[in-house]
Phi, psi and omega in degrees: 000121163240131119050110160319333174279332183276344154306310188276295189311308202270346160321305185308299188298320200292303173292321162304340182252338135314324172282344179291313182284000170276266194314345161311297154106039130303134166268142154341277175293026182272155187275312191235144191322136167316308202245114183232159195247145181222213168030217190294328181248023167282298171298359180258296167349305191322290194299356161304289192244063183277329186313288140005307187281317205299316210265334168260002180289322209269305174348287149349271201309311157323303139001265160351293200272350182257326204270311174312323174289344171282352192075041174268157134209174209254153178227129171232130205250182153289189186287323164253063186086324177314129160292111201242350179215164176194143174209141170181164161340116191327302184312309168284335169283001190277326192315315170261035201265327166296335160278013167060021178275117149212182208272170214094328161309065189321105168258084159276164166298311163299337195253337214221309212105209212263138203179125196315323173294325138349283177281327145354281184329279185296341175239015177029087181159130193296116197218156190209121176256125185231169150060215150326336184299328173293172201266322187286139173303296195311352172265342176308352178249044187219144166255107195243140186230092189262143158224155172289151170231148175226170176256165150343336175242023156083053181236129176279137195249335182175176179241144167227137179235178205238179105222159182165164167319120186275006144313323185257048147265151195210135181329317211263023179266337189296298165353295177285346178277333158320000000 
């Protein structure tokens, strides 16, 4: 059950972290991530976090597989954001392909603004963002349902997000990404 105090608390975060992504000197209107990794250091990025890819890639794909035909897709980033792995439906990844998620991509605050993977990150803690709460226009008709992934010693390694229409948002998709 949550709390009128955990609502004014992810208010609270939701807005610290609009100003963060203000002081970044992200625009409103950017569509697609600042910082995209391409080439040689997109692969060195890969090979970086393969442990990360090896214990958590067939998750995605679970993930993936209860969530694609609704017209989700699963994003799995590193400890800053990067996307190192995505998976969904053919038809939603051509969708999201003008915002520029593919792996490499940073949804960082610096790169993107305020964003469920962002904030996942920044307060190491499971968070589900709709609508306005992103700081970027182009996300506002989107539902993102973020978790932190940790190792054996709690030191946080990556994130796995939802992402979708926020018409089809529902309390248990943050649930299943936990």
């Amino acid at each position: 059950m949550i709390t009128l105090d955990d609502q004014t608390s992810l208010r609270n975060k939701i807005r610290a972290s609009h100003k963060r992504s203000f002081d970044f000197g992200v625009e409103k209107e950017r569509v697609q991530p600042k910082i995209v990794l391409h080439g040689n250091a997109l692969k060195k990025r890969l090979e970086k976090n393969h442990r990360l890819l090896k214990v958590a890639g067939p998750f995605v794909e679970l993930l993936n597989e209860f969530v694609s035909e609704s017209g989700f897709i699963v994003l799995l980033t590193d400890q800053q954001g990067c996307i190192v792995e995505l998976a969904g439906n053919a038809q939603k990844l051509e969708e999201i392909y003008p915002y520029g998620m593919a792996k490499g991509a940073f949804m960082s605050e610096e790169s993107i603004g305020s964003n469920a993977i962002s904030i996942a990150l920044d307060e190491n803690s499971p968070v589900q963002l709709t609508g306005h709460e992103h700081y970027v226009k182009a996300f506002h008709s989107w539902s993102c349902s973020a978790a932190p992934i940790q190792d054996e010693k709690k030191n946080t390694i990556g994130c796995i997000n939802i992402s979708g229409n926020l018409d089809k948002v529902y309390p248990h998709i943050l649930g299943l990404v936990v």
